[in-house]
DOPA-718354 format. One line per field, with one value per residue (C-alpha): residue in one letter; x, y, z; residue number from 1. Coordinates in Angstrom, 1 decimal, m for minus. Example, Ala and Ser with C-alpha at 12.3 -4.5 7.8 and 13.67 -1.06 7.14 Angstrom:
2
code	c(A S)
u	c(12.3 13.7)
v	c(m4.5 m1.1)
w	c(7.8 7.1)
pos	c(1 2)
! end
This chain:
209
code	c(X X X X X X X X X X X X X X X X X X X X X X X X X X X X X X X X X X X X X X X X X X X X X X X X X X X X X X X X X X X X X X X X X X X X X X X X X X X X X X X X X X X X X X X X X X X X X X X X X X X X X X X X X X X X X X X X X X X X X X X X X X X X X X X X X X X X X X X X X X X X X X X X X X X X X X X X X X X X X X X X X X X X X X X X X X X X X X X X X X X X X X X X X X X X X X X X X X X X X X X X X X X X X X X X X)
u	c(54.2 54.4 54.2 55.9 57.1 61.1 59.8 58.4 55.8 52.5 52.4 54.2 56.7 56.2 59.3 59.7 58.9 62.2 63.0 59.9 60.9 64.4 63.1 61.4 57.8 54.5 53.5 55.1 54.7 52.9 50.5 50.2 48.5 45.9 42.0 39.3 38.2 42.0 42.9 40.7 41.7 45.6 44.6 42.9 45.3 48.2 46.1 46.4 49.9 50.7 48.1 50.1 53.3 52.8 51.3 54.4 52.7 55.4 54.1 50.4 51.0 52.8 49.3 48.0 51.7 51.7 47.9 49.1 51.9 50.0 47.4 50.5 51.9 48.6 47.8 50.6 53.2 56.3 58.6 56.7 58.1 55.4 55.2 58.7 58.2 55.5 57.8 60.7 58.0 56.8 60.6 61.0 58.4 59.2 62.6 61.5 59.3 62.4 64.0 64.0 61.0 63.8 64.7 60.5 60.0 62.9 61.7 57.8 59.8 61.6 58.6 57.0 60.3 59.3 56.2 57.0 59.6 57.2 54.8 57.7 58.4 54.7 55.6 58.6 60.4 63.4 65.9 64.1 63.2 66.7 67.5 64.4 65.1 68.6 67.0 65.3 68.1 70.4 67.8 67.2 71.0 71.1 68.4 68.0 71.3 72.8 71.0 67.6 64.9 63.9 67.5 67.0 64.1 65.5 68.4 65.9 64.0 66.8 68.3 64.7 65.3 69.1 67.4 64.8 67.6 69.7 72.3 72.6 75.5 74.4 71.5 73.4 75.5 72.5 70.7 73.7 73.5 70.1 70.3 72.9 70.8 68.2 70.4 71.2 67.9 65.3 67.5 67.7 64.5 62.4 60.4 61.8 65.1 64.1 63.2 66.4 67.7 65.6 66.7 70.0 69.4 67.8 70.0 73.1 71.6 71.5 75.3 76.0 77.0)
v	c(m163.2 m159.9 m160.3 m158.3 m158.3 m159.0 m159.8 m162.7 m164.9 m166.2 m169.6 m172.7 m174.6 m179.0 m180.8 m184.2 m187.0 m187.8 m184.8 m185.1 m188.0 m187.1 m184.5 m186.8 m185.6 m187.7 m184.9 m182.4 m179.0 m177.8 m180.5 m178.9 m175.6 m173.9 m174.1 m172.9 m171.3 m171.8 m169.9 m167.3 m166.5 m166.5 m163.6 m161.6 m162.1 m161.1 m158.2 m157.2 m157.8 m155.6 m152.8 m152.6 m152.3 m149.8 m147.5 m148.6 m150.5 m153.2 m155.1 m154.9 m157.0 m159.6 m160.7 m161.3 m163.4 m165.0 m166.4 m166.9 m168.6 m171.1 m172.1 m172.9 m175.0 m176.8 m177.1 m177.5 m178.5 m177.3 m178.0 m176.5 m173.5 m170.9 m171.8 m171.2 m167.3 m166.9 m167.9 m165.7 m162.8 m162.5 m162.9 m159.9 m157.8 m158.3 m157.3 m154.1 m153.5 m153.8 m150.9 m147.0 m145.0 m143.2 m146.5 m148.1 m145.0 m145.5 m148.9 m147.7 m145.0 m148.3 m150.1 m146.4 m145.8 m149.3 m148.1 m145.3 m147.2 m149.2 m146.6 m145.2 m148.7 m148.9 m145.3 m146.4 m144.3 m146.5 m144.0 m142.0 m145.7 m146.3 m144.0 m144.8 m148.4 m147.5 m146.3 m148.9 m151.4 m149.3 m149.0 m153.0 m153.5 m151.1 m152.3 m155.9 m157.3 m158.3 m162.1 m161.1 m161.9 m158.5 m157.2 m159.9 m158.7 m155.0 m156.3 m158.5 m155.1 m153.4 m155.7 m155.7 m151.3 m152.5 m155.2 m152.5 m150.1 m152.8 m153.0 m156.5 m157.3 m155.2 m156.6 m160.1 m159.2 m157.5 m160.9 m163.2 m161.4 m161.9 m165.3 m166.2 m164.4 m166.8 m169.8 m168.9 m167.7 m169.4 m172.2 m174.4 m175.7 m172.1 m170.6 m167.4 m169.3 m170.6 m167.1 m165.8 m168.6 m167.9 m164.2 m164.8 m167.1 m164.9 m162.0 m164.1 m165.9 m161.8 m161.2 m164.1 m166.1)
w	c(135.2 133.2 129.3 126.6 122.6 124.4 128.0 129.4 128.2 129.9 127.9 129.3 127.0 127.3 127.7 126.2 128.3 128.5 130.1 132.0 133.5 134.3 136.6 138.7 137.6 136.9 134.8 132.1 133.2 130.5 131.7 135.4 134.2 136.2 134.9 135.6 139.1 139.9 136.6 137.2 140.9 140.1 137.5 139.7 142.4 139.8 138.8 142.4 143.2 139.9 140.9 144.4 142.9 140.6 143.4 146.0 148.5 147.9 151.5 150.9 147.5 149.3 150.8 147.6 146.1 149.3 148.6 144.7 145.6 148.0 145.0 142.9 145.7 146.1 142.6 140.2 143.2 144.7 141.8 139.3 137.2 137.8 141.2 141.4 139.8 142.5 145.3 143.6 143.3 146.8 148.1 145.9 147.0 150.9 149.2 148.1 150.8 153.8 151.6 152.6 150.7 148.4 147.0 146.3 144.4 142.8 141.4 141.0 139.0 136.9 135.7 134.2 132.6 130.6 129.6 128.7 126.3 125.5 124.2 122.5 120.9 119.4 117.7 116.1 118.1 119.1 119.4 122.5 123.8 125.0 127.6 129.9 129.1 130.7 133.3 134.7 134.0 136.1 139.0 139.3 138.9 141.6 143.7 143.0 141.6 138.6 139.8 139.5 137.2 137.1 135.8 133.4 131.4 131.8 129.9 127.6 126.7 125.9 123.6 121.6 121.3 119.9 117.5 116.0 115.2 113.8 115.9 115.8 118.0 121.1 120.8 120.8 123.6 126.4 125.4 125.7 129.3 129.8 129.3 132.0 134.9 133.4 133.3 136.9 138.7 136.6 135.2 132.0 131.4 132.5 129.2 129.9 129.6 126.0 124.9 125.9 123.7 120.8 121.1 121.2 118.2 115.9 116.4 116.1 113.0 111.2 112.1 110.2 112.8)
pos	c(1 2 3 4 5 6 7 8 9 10 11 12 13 14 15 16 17 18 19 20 21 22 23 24 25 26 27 28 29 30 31 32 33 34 35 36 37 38 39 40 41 42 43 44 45 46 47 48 49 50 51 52 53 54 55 56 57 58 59 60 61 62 63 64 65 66 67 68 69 70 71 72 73 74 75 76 77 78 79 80 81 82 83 84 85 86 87 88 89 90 91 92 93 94 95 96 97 98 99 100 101 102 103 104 105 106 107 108 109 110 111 112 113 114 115 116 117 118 119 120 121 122 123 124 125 126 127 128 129 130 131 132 133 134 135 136 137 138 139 140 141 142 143 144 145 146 147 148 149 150 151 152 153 154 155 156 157 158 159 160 161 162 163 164 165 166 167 168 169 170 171 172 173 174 175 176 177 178 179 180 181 182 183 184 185 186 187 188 189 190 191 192 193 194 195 196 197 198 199 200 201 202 203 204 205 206 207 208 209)
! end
């Protein structure tokens, strides 16, 4: 899972037992986190999948999900919200790979256009932040569909440029979008989910609403 100051988070929210218990499972999820050797494999093998990707070679990384995805499986279980994002990752990535060379440089070209943003972010420079931010938003709609977690945290970065120039109610409105891709690929009870909530929350909370 990628990590970000208006992306997605690495840390894993608990649910009350109530909840917990609803969904059928012995444990909380927050209580189903890898350790140890587990932990440190499922970094190095996201360190991979993400080295792959950002060089194009979209089917070589989906050796590396598929063997990320199976430790989740065997380890935290089938139901489980981060083996759910490795399942959705790999599905992605054979995606991407089925697609004409045009189009994998085209989203290689989206995840640069975010750091560069982001670069321009951690100068204060907001304004020029947008319009690659744009760019990759548009590519993944393009590419991956409105439905996809990816589009998602396009929109979610986005929104944070609108929030640091102040406009409050674009900002409002990309993460009101954000959140129902979230609702509807990640669903209610996902972290990213909650963020999107919070988001949506604080900016609503400074338009007075």
């Amino acid at each position: 899972m990628t990590t970000g100051r208006h992306g997605q988070v690495s840390v894993a929210l608990g649910l009350l037992p109530s909840v917990a218990a609803a969904l059928g499972a012995d444990e909380a999820p927050w209580q189903r986190l890898l350790g140890g050797e587990d932990a440190t494999r499922a970094k190095e093998l996201q360190q991979q999948i993400n080295t792959l990707q950002s060089t194009g070679q979209f089917g070589e990384a989906a050796k590396p999900a598929e063997e990320l995805l199976a430790l989740r499986e065997r380890r935290q279980g089938a139901g489980h919200w981060q083996t759910a994002d490795a399942r959705r990752e790999l599905k992605t990535l054979r995606k991407v790979a089925a697609l004409p060379e045009a189009a994998r440089r085209d989203i290689v070209a989206a995840g640069k256009f975010q750091e560069e943003a982001l670069a321009l972010e951690g100068k204060n420079r907001h304004v020029e932040a947008e319009g690659p931010l744009r760019k990759a938003l548009a590519i993944h709609r393009k590419y991956l569909g409105e439905q996809h977690a990816r589009t998602a945290l396009s929109l979610n970065y986005l929104a944070g440029d609108m929030y640091f120039r102040c406009k409050y109610a674009d900002a409002a409105a990309l993460h009101r979008q954000a959140l129902e891709v979230r609702r509807k690929v990640l669903g209610e009870l996902h972290p990213d989910t909650a963020w999107s909530l919070h988001y949506l929350a604080g900016n609503l909370m400074l338009l007075g609403r």
